[in-house]
C-alpha positions as CSV (number, residue, x, y, z in Angstrom):
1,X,8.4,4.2,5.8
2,X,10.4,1.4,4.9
3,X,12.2,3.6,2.1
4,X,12.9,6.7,4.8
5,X,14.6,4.2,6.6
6,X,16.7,2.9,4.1
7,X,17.3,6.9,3.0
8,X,18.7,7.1,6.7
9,X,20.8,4.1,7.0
10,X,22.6,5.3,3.8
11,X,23.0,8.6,5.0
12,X,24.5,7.4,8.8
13,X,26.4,4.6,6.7
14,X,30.1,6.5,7.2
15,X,29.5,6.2,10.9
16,X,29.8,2.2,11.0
17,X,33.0,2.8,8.5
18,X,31.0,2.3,4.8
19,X,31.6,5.0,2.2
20,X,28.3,4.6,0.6
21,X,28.8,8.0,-1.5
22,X,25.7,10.7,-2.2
23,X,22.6,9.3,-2.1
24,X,19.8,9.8,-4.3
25,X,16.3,9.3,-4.6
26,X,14.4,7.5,-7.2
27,X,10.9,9.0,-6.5
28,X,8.9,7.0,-9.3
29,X,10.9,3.5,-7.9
30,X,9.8,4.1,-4.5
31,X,6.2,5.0,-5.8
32,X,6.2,2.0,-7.7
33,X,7.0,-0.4,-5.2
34,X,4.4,1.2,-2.8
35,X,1.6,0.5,-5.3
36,X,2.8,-3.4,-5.5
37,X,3.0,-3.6,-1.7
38,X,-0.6,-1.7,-1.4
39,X,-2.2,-4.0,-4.5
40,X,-0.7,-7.4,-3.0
41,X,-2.7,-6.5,0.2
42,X,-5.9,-5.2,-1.9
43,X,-5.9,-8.7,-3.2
44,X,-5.5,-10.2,-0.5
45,X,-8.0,-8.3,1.6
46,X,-10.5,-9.0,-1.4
47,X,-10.0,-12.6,-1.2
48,X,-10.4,-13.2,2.3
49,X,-13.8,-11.3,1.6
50,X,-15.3,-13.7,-0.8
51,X,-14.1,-17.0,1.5
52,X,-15.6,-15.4,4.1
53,X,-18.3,-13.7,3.5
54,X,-21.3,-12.7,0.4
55,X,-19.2,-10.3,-1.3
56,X,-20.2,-7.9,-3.8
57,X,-18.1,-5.9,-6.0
58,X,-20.1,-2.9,-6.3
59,X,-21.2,0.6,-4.2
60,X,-24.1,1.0,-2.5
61,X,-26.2,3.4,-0.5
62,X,-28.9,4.0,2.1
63,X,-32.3,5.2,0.6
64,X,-34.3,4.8,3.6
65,X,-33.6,3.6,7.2
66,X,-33.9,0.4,6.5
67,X,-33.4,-0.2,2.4
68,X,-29.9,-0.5,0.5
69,X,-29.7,0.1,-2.8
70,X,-27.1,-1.0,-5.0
71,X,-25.0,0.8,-7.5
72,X,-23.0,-0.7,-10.5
């Protein structure tokens, strides 16, 4: 969202008197930063987890009603 924004701005930049020339769009820059932004709150999500709470890295599934059973 943040990078639409910025896309727009740029694009309405002559009305507040900037000549800001074509834009483009660097598709594998603005991929990249969404990874970082999405792995920094992974991380931190993760974390708080395992301060808060028994955490286990792994999958897991119902094989009764009542029993878990853990994968990996």
């Amino acid at each position: 969202m943040a990078s639409a924004r910025a896309a727009r701005m740029v694009q309405r930049a002559a009305e507040f008197g900037i000549n800001a020339g074509p834009a483009t769009t660097d598709f594998s820059a603005g991929i990249k930063r969404v990874n970082i932004i999405r792995d920094e709150a992974s991380q931190g999500f993760r974390k708080w987890l395992e301060d808060v709470t028994d955490f286990y890295p792994a999958s897991a599934g119902f094989i009764d009603g009542h029993t878990v059973q853990g994968r990996g």
